[in-house]
C-alpha positions in Angstrom: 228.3 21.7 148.6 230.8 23.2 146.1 229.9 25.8 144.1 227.9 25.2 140.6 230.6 25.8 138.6 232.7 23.4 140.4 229.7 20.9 140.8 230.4 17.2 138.4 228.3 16.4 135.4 225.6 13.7 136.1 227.1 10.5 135.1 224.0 9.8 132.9 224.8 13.0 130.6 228.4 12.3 129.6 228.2 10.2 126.6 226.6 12.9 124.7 229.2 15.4 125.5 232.3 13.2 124.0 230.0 12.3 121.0 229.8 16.2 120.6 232.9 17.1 121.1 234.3 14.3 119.4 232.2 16.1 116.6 233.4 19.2 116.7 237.5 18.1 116.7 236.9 16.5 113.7 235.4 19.2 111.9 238.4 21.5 112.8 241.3 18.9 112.2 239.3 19.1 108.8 239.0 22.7 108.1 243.2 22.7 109.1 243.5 20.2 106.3 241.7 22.4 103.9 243.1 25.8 104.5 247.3 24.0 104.8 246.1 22.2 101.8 245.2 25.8 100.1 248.2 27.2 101.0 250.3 24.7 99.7 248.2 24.7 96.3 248.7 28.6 96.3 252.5 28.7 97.2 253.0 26.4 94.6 251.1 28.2 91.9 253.1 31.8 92.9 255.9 32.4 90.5 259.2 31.9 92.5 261.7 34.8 91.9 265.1 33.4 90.7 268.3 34.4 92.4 270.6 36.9 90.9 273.5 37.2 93.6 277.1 36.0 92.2 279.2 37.1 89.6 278.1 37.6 86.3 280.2 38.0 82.9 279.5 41.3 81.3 279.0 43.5 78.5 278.1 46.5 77.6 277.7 48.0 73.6 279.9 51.2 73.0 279.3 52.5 69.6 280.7 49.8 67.2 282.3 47.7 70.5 280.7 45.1 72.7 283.0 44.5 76.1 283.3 42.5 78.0 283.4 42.7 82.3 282.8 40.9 85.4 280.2 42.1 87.3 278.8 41.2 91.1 275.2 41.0 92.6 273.5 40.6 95.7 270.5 40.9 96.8 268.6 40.3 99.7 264.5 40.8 99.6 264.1 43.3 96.9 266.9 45.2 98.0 269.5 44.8 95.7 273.2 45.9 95.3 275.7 45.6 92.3 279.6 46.6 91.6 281.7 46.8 88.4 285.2 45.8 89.0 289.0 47.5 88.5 291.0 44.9 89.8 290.7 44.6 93.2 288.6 47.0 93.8 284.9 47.4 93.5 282.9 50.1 92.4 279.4 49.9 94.3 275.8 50.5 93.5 274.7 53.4 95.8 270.9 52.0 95.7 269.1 49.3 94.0 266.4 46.7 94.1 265.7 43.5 92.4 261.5 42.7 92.0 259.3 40.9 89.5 262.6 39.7 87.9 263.5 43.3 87.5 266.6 44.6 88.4 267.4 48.3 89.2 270.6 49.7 90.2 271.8 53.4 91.2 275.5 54.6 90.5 274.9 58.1 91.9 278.5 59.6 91.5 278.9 58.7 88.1 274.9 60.0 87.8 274.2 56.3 85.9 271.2 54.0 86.4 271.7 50.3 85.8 268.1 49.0 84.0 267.7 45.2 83.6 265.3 41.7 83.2 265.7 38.5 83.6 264.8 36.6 80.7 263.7 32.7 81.2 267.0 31.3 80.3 268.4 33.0 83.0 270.3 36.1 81.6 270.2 40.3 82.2 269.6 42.2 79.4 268.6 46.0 79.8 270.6 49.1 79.9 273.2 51.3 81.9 272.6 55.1 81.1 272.1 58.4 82.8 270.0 58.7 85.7 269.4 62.5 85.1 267.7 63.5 82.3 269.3 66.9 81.7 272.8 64.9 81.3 274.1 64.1 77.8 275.3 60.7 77.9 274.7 57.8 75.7 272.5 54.9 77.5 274.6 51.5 76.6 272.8 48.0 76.1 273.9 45.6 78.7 273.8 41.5 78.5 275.1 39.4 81.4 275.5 36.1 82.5 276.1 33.7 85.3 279.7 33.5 85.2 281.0 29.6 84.5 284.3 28.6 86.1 286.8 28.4 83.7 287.7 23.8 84.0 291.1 23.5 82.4 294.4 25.4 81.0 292.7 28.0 78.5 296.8 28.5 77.0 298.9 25.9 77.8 301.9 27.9 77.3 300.8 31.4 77.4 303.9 34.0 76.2 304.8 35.6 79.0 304.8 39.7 78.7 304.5 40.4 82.5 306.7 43.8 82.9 306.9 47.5 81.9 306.6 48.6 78.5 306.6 52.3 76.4 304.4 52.9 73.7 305.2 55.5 71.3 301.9 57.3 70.7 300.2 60.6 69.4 298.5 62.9 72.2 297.1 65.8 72.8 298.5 66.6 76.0 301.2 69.1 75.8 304.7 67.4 75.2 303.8 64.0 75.8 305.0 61.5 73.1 304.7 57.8 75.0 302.8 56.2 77.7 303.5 53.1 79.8 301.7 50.0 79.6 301.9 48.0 82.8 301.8 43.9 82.7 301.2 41.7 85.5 300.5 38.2 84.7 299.9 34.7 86.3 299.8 31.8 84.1 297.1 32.6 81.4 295.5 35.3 83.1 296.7 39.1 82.6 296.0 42.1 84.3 297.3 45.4 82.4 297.4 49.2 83.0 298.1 52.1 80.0 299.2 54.9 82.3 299.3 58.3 80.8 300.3 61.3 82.1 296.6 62.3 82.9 296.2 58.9 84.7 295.5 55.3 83.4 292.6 53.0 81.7 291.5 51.6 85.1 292.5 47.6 85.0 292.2 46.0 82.0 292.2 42.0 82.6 292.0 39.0 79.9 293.1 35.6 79.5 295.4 34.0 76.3 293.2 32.2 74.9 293.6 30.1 71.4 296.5 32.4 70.7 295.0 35.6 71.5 294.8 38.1 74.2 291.8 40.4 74.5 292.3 43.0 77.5 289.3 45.0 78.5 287.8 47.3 81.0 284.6 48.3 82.6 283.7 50.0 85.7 280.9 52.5 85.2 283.3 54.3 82.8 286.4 54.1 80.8 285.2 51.5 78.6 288.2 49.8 76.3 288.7 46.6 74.5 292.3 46.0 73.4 293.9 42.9 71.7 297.6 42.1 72.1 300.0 40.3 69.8 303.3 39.4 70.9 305.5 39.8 67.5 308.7 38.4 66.3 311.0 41.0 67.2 309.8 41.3 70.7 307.2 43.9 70.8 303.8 43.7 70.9 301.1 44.9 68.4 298.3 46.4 70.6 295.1 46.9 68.6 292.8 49.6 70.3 289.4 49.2 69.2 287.9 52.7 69.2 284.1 53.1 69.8 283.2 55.0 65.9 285.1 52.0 64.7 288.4 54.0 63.8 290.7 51.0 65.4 294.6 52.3 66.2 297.3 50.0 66.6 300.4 50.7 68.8 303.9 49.0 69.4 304.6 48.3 73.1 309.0 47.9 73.6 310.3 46.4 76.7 311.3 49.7 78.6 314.8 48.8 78.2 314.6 48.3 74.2 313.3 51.6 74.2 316.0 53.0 75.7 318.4 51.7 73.7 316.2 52.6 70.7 316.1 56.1 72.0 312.2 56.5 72.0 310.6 59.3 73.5 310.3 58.7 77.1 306.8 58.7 79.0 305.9 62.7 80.5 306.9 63.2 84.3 303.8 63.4 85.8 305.9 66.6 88.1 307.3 68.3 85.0 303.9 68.1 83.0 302.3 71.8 84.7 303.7 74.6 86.0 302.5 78.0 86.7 303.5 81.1 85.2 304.8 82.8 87.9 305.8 80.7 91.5 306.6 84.1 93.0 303.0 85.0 93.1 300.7 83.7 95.4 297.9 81.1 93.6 294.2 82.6 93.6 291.4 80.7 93.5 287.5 82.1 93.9 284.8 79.8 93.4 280.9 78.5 95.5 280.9 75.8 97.6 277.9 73.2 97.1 275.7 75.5 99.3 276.6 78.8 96.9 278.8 80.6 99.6 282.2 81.8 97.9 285.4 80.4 99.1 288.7 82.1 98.2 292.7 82.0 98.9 292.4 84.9 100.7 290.0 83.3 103.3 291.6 83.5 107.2 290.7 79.3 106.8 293.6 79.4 104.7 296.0 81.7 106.3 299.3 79.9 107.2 298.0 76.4 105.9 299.9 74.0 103.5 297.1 73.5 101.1 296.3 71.1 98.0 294.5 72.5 95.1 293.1 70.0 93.2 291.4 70.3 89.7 288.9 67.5 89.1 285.6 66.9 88.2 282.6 64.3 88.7 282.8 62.9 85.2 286.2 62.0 85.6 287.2 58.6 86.2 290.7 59.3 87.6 289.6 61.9 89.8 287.3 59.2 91.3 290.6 57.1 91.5 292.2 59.9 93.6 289.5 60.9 95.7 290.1 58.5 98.5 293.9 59.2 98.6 293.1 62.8 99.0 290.5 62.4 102.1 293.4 60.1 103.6 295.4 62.5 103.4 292.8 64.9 104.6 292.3 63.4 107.6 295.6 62.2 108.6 297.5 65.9 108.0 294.2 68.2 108.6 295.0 68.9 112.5 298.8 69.7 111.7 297.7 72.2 109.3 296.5 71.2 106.0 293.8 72.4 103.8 292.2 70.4 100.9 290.3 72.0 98.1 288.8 70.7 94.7 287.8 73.1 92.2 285.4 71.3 90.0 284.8 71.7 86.4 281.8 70.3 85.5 279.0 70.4 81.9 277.0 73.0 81.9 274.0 70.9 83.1 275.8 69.9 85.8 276.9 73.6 86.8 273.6 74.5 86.5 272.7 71.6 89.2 275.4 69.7 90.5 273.3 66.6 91.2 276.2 64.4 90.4 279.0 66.4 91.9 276.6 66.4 95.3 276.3 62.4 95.6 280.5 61.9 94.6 281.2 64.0 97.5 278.5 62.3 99.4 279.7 58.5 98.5 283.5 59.5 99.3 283.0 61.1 102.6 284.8 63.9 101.2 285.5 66.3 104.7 287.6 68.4 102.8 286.6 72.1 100.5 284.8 71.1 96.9 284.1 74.0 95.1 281.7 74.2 91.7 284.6 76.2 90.0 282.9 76.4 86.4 282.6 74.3 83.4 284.9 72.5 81.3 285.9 75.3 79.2 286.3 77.6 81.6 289.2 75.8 82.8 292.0 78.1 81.4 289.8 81.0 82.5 289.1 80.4 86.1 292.9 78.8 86.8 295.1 81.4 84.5 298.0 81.1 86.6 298.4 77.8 85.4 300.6 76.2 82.4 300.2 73.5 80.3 297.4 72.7 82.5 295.4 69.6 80.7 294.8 66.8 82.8 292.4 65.8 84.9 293.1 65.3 87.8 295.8 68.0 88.5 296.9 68.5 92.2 298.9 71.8 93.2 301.1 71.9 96.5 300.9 75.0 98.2 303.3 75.9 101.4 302.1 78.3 104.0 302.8 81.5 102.2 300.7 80.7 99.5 303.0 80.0 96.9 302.8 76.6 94.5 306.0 74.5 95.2 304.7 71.7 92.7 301.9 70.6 90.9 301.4 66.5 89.7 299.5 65.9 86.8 297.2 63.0 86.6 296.7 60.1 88.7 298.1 56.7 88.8 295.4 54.4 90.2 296.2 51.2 92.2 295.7 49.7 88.8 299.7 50.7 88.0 300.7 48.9 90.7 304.4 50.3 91.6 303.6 53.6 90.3 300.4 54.3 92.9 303.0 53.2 95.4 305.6 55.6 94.2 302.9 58.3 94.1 301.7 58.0 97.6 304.7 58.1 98.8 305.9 61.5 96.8 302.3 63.4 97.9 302.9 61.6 101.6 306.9 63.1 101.5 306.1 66.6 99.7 303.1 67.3 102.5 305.7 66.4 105.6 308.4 68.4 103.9 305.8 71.3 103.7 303.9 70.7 107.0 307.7 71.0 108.6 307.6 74.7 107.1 307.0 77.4 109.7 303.7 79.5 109.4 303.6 82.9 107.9 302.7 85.6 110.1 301.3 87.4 106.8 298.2 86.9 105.0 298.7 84.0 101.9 298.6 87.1 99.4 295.6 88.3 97.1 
């Protein structure tokens, strides 16, 4: 006999267990019904977040201003990332998230928050400010967008002004008496650059439009609105709208009219600085980010080429040179080369370099940063220096410790030919040091 959990049901019994069990299926294909029938009630009662990622079209309100900017999301969960633009390249959230249809993004080297909400019809609207209360910035409204493709010839036959120009202008830089303004252009669309000698607006981009050409530019910083006029003679009328509502206008000459004109030619960049004495070697004494001091006299430094740069965190063309300068870092480092930036920052900032902390962070920067001071300290802390008034300014410094040149400024990838040209002059002046033999003595006190 098999075992009684083996044995078969009497025949006479089985009826009454399919009716039950017919029974009991029925009540759970019913309670599956219910509870999918629930969910589907509740998922589509639950407000359904709206994407944000794509490109949106921009502005911000400076003072009496309103510019306009292209501006990039994604976001994936709540996580949530964002980037200006200056031309080609991007300028990335550090952080950020996107919940509840609010959006919240982190620009940690310039020490900005990005604060907005979705409204109904689809647009941002918020602010982009400072992200550390001590710091005195001014917190800027913000709108955006979707962007909408552009669907047909916005100029049929735009004027075309591609080339380099000189504008005659009043600054306060020491000798300078013109800058360059720097035209590329495809069809309608134009891409500019106003290089001065302490470096350039960042990319300003429009398209002719209905007769008119509005340039502008926004990424985190620099904002500018510009609108061009070609005139009869040749030049062009370029009205700079200033942010207290004091509007300048300029006259941009081909470079060759303004040669033959005999306008003031654009400052060399190499000519600008100086220091007051190249026999002597340059001194520098300053904290690293961790409070230990670092000097020219350090045995680090002994027999080293070395580039001294002045910079600080605030300044958008020192975030424009930062990556050439860790390239350079890294490629020359083992032959001998020694990078340090002495960093003027606010007071604030001195007093806790939050900012300075994440720029060196977000640019990998492997090389010395030093908190050299505040901004008027400048002349104080660097008084070997001449005419010294730009932002960035890089000193080259051979192996005995003595400046050989010093470049004011930086031309961004935004000039186009003139980065190039730069690259190449810090890339040739670093092998023609580097070539240098060592000194057997210390690099001087």
């Amino acid at each position: 006999m098999p075992p009684p959990n083996l044995q078969r049901t009497p025949m006479d019994k089985r009826p009454a267990q399919r009716r039950a069990a017919a029974s009991l299926a029925a009540l759970t294909l019913t309670a599956m019904v219910s509870i999918a029938s629930y969910a589907s009630a509740a998922a589509a009662a639950a407000p359904v977040q709206k994407s944000i990622s794509g490109n949106w079209d921009a502005t911000v309100d400076v003072g009496s201003i309103s510019v306009p900017f292209k501006f990039g999301i994604s976001t994936s969960g709540t996580k949530a990332s964002g980037w200006f633009f200056n031309g080609q390249e991007r300028v990335a959230s550090t952080g950020g998230t996107f919940e509840a249809g609010h959006l919240q993004l982190e620009f940690s080297s310039y020490a900005r928050r990005l604060d907005a909400n979705l409204a109904q019809d689809g647009t941002l609207s918020g602010s982009y400010g400072p992200s550390i209360a001590t710091l005195k910035a001014a917190t800027l409204p913000f709108h955006a967008a979707h962007a909408v493709r552009a669907t047909g010839e916005t100029y049929a036959t735009p004027p075309s002004i591609a080339g380099l120009w000189l504008v005659p202008a009043q600054s306060h830089k020491a000798g300078e008496k013109a800058w360059r303004f720097i035209v590329r252009q495809s069809g309608a669309d134009v891409s500019a650059a106003i290089l001065r000698v302490d470096g350039d607006t960042g990319a300003l981009t429009g398209t002719w439009h209905e007769g008119k050409l509005v340039l502008s530019h926004f990424d985190g910083a620099r904002p500018a609105l510009i609108d061009v006029t070609p005139a009869a003679d040749g030049t062009l009328q370029l009205l700079v709208h200033d942010t207290h509502g004091a509007d300048t206008t300029l006259t941009a000459y081909r470079n060759s009219d303004a040669h033959s004109k005999g306008l003031p030619e654009a400052a060399d960049p190499m000519r600008h600085t100086g220091v007051a004495n190249p026999s002597e070697p340059f001194r520098f004494s300053a904290p690293d980010l961790s409070g230990k001091v670092v000097s020219n006299t350090d045995a680090r430094f002994r027999g080293k080429v070395l580039l001294v740069d002045i910079s600080g965190s605030w300044c958008p063309n020192c975030h424009d040179e930062a990556p050439l300068l860790e390239k350079l870092y890294r490629k020359y480092h083992s032959r001998g080369l020694e990078i340090v930036t002495l960093s003027f920052e606010e007071p604030e900032q001195v007093a806790n370099p939050q900012r300075l902390r994440a720029f060196v962070k977000d640019f990998g920067l492997g090389y010395v940063v030093l908190l050299a001071g505040s901004t008027d300290e400048l002349h104080a802390k660097v008084p070997q220096a001449v005419n010294l008034d730009a932002y960035p300014t890089t000193f080259f410094i051979g192996r005995d410790g003595r400046v050989r040149d010093v470049h004011a400024g930086f031309a961004a990838p935004a000039t186009g030919d003139f980065n190039s040209r730069l690259q190449q002059d810090f890339t040739v002046q670093l092998e023609r040091l580097l070539a240098e033999k060592p000194e057997t003595a210390a690099s001087g006190s």
